[in-house]
N, C-alpha and C positions, 0 to 999 in steps of 0.2 A: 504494500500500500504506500504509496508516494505521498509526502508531506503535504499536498494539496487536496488528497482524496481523504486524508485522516483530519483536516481542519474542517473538508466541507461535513463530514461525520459530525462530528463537533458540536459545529452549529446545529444541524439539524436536530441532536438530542440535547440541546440546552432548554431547560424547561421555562415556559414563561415565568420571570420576576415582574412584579407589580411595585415592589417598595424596598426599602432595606432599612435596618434599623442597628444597632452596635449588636443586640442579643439574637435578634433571628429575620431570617428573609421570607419573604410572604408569596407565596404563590396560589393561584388561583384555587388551585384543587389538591386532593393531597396528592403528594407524590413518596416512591416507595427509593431508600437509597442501596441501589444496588450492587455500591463498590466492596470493596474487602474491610472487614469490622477494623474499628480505628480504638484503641484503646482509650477511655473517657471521652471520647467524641461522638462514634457510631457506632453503632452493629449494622451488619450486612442486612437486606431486605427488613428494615425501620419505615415504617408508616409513619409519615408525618400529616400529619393534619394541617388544613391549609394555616400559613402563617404562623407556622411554629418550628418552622425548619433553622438547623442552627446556623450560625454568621461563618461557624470553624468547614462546611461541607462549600464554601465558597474558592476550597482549591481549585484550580482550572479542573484538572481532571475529574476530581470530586463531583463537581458542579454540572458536569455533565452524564454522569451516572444516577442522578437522582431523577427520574424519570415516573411521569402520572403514573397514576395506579391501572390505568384502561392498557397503558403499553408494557406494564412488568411481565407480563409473558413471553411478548415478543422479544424484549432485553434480556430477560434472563436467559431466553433459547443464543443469543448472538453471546452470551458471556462463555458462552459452552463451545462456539465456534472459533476458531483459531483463523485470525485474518480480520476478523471483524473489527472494528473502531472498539465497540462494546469492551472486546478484550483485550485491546490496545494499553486502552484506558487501565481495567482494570489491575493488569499486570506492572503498568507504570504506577500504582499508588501502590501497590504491596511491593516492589521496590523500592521506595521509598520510604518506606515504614521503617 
């Protein structure tokens, strides 16, 4: 995947922000975060309820793993796929941990 196919990825699963505040980011609907558990941060597949997502899942890659709850099936199938942005992503935050 070329640096321009993994940025357009990117964007397309960044979830709509409406506001932002120092303790949490607000998004319309909940969304479910489906990166790798963060020790006092996340756990993997966390339901947030709109507007209670925290200000810390605002890493780049973070940020685009927290994805509505209508689409957690179809991301969790691409986290399992090898090649996918999904797992791109996901592999860059648990190296980094």
């Amino acid at each position: 995947m070329t640096k321009k196919q993994e940025q357009a990825a990117e964007a397309a699963t960044t979830p709509e922000i409406t506001g932002e505040t120092e303790a949490k980011i607000e998004h319309k609907t909940p969304c479910v975060y489906c990166g790798p558990s963060v020790r006092g941060v996340a756990r993997q597949y966390t339901v947030y309820a709109s507007g209670n997502t925290p200000a810390a899942l605002q890493h780049p890659a973070a940020k685009n793993l927290l994805v509505p709850v209508e689409r957690f099936a179809q991301t969790r199938k691409a986290l399992e796929t090898a090649g996918t942005a999904e797992s791109i992503l996901y592999n860059k935050i648990k190296n980094e941990l």
